[in-house]
C-alpha positions in Angstrom: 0.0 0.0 0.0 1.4 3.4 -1.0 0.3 6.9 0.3 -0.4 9.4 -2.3 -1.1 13.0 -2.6 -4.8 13.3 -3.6 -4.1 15.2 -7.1 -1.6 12.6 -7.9 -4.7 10.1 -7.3 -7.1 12.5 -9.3 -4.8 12.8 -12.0 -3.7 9.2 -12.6 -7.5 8.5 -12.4 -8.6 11.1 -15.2 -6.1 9.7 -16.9 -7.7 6.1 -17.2 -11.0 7.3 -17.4 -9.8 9.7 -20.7 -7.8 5.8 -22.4 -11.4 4.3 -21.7 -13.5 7.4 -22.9 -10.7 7.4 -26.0 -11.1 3.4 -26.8 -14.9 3.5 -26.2 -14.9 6.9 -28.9 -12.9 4.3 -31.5 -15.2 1.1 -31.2 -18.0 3.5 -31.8 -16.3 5.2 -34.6 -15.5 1.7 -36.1 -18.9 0.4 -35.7 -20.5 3.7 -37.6 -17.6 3.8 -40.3 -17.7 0.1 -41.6 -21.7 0.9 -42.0 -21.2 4.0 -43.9 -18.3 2.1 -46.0 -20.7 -1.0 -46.1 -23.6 1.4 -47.4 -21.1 3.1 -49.5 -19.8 0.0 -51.2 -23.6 -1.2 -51.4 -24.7 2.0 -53.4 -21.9 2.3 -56.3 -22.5 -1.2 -56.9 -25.9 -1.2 -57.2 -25.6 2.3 -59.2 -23.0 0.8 -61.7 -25.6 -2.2 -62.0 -28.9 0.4 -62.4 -26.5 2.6 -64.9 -25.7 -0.9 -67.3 -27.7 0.5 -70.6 -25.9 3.9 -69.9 -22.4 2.1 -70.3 -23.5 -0.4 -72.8 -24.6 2.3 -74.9 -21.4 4.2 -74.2 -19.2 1.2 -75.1 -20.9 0.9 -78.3 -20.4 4.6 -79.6 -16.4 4.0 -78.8 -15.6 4.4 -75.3 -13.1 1.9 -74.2 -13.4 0.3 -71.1 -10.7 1.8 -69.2 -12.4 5.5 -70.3 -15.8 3.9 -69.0 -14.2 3.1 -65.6 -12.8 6.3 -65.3 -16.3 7.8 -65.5 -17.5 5.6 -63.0 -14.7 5.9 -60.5 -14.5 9.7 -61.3 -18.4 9.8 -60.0 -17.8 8.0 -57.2 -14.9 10.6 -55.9 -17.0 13.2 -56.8 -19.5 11.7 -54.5 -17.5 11.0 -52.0 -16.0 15.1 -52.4 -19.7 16.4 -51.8 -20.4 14.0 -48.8 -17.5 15.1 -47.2 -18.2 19.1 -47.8 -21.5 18.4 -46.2 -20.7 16.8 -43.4 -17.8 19.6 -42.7 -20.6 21.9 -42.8 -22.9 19.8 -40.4 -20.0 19.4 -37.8 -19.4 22.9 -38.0 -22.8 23.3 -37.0 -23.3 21.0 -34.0 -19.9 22.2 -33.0 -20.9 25.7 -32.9 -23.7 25.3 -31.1 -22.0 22.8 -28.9 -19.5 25.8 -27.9 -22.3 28.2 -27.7 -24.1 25.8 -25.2 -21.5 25.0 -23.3 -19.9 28.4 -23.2 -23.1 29.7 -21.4 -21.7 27.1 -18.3 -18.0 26.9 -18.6 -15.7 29.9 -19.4 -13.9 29.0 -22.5 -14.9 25.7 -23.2 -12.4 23.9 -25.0 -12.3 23.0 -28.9 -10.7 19.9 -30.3 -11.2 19.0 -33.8 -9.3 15.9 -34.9 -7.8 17.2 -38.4 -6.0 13.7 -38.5 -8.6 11.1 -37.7 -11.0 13.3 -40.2 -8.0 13.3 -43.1 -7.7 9.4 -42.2 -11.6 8.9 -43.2 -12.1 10.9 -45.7 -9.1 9.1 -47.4 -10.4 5.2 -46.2 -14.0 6.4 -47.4 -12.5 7.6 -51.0 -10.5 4.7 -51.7 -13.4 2.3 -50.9 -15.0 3.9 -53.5 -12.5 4.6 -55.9 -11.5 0.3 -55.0 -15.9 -0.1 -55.5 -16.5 1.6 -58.4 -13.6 -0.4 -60.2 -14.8 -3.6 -58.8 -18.4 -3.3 -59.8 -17.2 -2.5 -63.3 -13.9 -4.4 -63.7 -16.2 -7.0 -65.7 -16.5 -6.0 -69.6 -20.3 -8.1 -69.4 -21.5 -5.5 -66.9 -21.2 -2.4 -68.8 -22.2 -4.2 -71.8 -24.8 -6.3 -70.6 -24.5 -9.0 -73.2 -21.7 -10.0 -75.5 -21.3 -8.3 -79.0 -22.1 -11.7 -80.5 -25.1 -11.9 -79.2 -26.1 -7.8 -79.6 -25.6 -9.2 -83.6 -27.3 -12.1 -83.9 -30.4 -12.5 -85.5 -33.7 -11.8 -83.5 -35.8 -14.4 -82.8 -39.5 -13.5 -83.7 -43.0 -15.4 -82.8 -44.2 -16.6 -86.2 -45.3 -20.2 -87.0 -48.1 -22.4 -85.5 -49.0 -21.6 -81.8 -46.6 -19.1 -81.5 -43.4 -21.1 -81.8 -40.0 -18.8 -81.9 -38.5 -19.0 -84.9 -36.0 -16.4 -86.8 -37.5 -14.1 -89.2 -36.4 -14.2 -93.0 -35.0 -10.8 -92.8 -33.4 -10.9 -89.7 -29.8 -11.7 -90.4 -29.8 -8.9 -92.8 -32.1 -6.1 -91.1 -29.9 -3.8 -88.9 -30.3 -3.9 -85.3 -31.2 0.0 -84.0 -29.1 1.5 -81.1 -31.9 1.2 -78.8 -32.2 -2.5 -79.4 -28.2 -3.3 -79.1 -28.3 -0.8 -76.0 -30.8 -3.2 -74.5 -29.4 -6.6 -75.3 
């Protein structure tokens, strides 16, 4: 058993209590920030996957695939640029107000803002979606849709008894429009 001066003992226990505060502030952080990646990761896909005609049709008037994943991953740091100027505005706001509250109880109240832990998030939340949007497109079929052999083939029509399929005379020598190839 030791005898210590009472501030010692205050000031070796606000500093435990500040590590658990800290590591409880970091699970939580976790928790929230792989949902917003999983959300994030979620909606490029599911964009890229909504967006399929738009890229098939922009594959067929030229655009190589590498110029179509650019696009893609271009929008998706673009998105990622406006979330984050919106949530720097947000913070700014509850912190504001935060100060204003608490300055109306403590003289001064401090103001920390974490420029590092911010930097780190904003740079984990753009690569995942930089890394997301090339993933959901690294697959020529998905901007496509179909392959070109099959956007050429001839189109099957309902003729015959009961409705069988069967190919049309014409149809290996009528063009196909650029609606219909965008669609195949």
């Amino acid at each position: 058993m030791r005898i210590e001066p009472v501030s010692t003992y205050v000031a070796q226990a606000s500093q435990a209590e500040k590590e658990d505060s800290h590591l409880a502030n970091v699970v939580i952080l976790g928790i929230v920030m792989a949902y917003a990646l999983l959300a994030l990761v979620n909606t490029l896909v599911t964009s890229v996957s909504a967006r399929r005609r738009e890229m098939g049709a922009l594959s067929l008037t030229g655009a190589t695939h590498r110029q179509i994943v650019g696009i893609v991953v271009s929008e998706a740091v673009l998105a990622v640029a406006v979330g984050t100027l919106v949530s720097i505005l947000s913070a700014g706001a509850v912190l504001g107000l935060q100060h204003v509250t608490l300055s109306r109880v403590i003289d001064h109240p401090p103001l920390a803002l974490p420029w590092a832990d911010f930097l780190q998030i904003v740079t984990l939340c753009t690569a995942t979606a930089a890394l997301a949007a090339i993933v959901a497109t690294a697959h020529p079929r998905t901007l496509r849709g179909r392959t070109h052999e099959r956007v050429n083939a001839p189109v099957a029509r309902k003729g015959g008894p009961c409705g069988t399929r069967g190919l049309s005379a014409d149809a290996d020598r009528a063009p196909i429009s650029f609606a219909r190839r965008a669609r195949l």
